[in-house]
C-alpha positions as MATLAB code, in Angstrom:
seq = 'XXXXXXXXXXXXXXXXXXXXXXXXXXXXXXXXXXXXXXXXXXXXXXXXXXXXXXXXXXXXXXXXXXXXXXXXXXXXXXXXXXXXXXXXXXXXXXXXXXXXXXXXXXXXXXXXXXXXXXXXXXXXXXXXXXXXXXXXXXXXXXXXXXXXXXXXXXXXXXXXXXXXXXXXXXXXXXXXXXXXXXXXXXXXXXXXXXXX';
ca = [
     109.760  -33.311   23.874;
     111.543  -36.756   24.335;
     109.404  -39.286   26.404;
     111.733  -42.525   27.789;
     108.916  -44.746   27.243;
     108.013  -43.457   23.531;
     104.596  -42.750   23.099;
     103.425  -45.126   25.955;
     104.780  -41.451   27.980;
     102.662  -39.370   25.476;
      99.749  -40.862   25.850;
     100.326  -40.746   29.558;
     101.070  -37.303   29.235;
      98.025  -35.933   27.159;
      95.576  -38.466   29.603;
      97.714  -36.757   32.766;
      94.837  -34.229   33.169;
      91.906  -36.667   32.687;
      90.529  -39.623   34.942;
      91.838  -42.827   32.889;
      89.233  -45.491   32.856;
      92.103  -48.042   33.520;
      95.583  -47.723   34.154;
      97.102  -49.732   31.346;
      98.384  -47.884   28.387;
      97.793  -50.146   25.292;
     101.079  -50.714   22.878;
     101.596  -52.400   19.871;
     103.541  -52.358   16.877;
     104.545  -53.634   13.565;
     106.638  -53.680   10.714;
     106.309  -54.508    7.072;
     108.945  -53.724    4.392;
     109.695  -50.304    4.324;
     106.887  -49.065    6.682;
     106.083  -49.099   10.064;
     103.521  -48.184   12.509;
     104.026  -48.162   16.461;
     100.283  -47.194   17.895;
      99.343  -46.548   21.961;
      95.782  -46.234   23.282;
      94.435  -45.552   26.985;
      90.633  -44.473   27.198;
      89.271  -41.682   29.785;
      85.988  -41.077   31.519;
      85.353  -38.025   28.727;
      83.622  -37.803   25.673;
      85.503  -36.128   23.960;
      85.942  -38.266   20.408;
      88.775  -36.662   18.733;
      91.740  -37.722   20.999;
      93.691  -39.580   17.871;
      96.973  -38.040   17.218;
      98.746  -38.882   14.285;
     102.391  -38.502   12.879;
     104.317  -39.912    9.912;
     107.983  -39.796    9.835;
     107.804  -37.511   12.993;
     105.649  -35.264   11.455;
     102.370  -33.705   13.287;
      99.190  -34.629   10.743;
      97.123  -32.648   12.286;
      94.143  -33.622    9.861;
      94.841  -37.262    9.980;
      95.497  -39.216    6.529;
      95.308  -42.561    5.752;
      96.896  -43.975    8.944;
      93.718  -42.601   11.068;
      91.380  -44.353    8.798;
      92.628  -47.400    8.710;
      92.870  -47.144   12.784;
      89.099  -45.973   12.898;
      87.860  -48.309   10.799;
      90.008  -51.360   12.310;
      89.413  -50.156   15.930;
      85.542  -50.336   15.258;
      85.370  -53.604   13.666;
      88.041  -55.054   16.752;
      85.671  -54.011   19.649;
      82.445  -54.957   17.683;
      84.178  -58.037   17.349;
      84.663  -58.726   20.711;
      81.599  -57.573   22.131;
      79.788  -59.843   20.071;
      82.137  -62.773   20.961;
      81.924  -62.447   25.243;
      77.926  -61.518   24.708;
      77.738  -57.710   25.565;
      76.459  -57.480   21.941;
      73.322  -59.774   21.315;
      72.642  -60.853   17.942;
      69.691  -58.284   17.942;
      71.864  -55.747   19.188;
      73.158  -52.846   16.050;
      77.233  -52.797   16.000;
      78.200  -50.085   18.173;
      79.343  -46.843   15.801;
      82.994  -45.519   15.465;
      82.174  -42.435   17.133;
      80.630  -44.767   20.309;
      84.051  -46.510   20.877;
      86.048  -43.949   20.131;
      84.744  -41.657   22.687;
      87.308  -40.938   25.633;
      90.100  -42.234   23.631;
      93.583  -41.045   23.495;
      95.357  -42.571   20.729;
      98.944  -41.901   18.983;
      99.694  -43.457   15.665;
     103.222  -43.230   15.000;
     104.004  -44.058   11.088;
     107.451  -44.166    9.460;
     107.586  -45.175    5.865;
     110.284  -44.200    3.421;
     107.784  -42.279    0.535;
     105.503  -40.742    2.377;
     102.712  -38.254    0.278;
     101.542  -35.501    2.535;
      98.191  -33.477    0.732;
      98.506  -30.056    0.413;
     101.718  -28.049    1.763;
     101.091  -27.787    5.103;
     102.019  -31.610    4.942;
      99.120  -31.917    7.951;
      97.314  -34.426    6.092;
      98.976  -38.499    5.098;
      98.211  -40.143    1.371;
     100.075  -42.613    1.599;
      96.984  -45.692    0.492;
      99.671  -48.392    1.558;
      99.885  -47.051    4.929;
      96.080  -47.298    5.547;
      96.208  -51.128    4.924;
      99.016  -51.977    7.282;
      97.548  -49.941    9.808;
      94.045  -51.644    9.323;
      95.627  -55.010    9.121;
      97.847  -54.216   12.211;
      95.317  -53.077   14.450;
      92.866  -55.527   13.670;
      95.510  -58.156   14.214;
      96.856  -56.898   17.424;
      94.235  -54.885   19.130;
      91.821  -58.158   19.024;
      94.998  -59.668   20.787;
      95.109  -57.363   23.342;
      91.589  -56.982   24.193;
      91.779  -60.781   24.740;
      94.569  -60.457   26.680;
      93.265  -57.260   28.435;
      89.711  -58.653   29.566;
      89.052  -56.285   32.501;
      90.058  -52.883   30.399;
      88.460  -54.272   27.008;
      85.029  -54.761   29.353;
      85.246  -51.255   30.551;
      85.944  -50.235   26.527;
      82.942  -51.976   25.667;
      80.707  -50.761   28.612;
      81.816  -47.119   27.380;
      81.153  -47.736   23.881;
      77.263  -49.141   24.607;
      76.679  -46.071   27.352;
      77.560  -43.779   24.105;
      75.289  -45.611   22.188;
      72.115  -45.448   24.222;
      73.167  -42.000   24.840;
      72.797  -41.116   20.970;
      70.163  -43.040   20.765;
      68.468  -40.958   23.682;
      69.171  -37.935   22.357;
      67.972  -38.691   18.947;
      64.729  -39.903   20.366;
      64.247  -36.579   22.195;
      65.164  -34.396   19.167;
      62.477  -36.313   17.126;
      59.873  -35.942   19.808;
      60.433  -32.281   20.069;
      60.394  -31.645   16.505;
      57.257  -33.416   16.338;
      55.771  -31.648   19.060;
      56.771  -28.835   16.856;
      55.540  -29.630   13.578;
      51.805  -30.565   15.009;
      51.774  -27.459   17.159;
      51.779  -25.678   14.025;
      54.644  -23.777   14.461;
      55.068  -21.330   11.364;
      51.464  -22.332   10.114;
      48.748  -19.545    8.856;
      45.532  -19.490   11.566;
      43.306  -20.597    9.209;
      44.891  -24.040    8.392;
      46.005  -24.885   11.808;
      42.663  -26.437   12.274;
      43.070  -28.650    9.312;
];
């Protein structure tokens, strides 16, 4: 496939099917040496939290690499950053997880260095430790850019993020009550020490 507008059009395309929580497809990109990364973003209304796409040197790693965790871990620290700086995040308030902000995201993360070390021979998974550092340094750089720039989008990313959160937290709370209610019902207990 060959998209005109590069992966701007691919993330476009893979959210085509979904209800995008705003209509702006984040871009940015940068270059360093003999590396680059190019990276485009758009949240939906879904949970789904494994929308990240990865490739390096127009390769499909399917299992991610280096290049996804430095995005993960930069992405969560950006947003968390931000939150805390406008006030949705009080200072009593836990940092919202990876897994809360990423949820609903479509993300490609376009890499193109000149040595890169796939794992395995399926070359579906990036090594590359140099590559996690510029992403990480990238995306923390210019994703804390754009979500300044990007207030009304970057409010709705945040709003997401802190629904996901009380969500888990929800649904945590009920598992423990049930398997409470379990435990003291004496579920799997003899007769004679249920009493007890």
């Amino acid at each position: 496939f060959r998209y005109a507008g590069g992966i701007i059009d691919f993330v476009k395309h893979v959210n085509a099917t979904k209800e995008a929580l705003f209509s702006r497809v984040g871009y940015f990109d940068q270059i360093e040496e003999d590396m680059e990364v190019e990276l485009a973003f758009q949240w939906n209304t879904g949970y789904n939290t494994d929308g990240i796409h990865s490739f390096a040197n127009g390769i499909n790693t399917v299992e991610g690499g280096t290049h996804v965790e430095g995005f993960k871990a930069a992405l969560t620290t950006a947003v968390n950053k931000y939150a805390r700086a406008k006030g949705q995040l009080k200072e009593k308030d836990a940092n919202l997880a990876g897994e809360d902000i990423r949820e609903g995201i479509t993300a490609i993360i376009s890499v193109r260095l000149r040595d890169p070390q796939f794992e395995g021979q399926t070359k579906a998974k990036l090594g590359n430790t140099a590559m996690k550092t510029l992403v990480q340094r990238a995306t923390n750089e210019k994703l804390g850019d754009w979500l300044e720039e990007n207030p009304t989008e970057a409010n709705k990313i945040v709003r997401k993020g802190i629904a996901a959160s009380q969500a888990r937290a929800a649904a945590r709370k009920a598992r423990d009550v049930v398997r409470n209610k379990t435990l003291l019902d004496g579920a799997g207990m003899p007769d004679k020490l249920k009493d007890c």
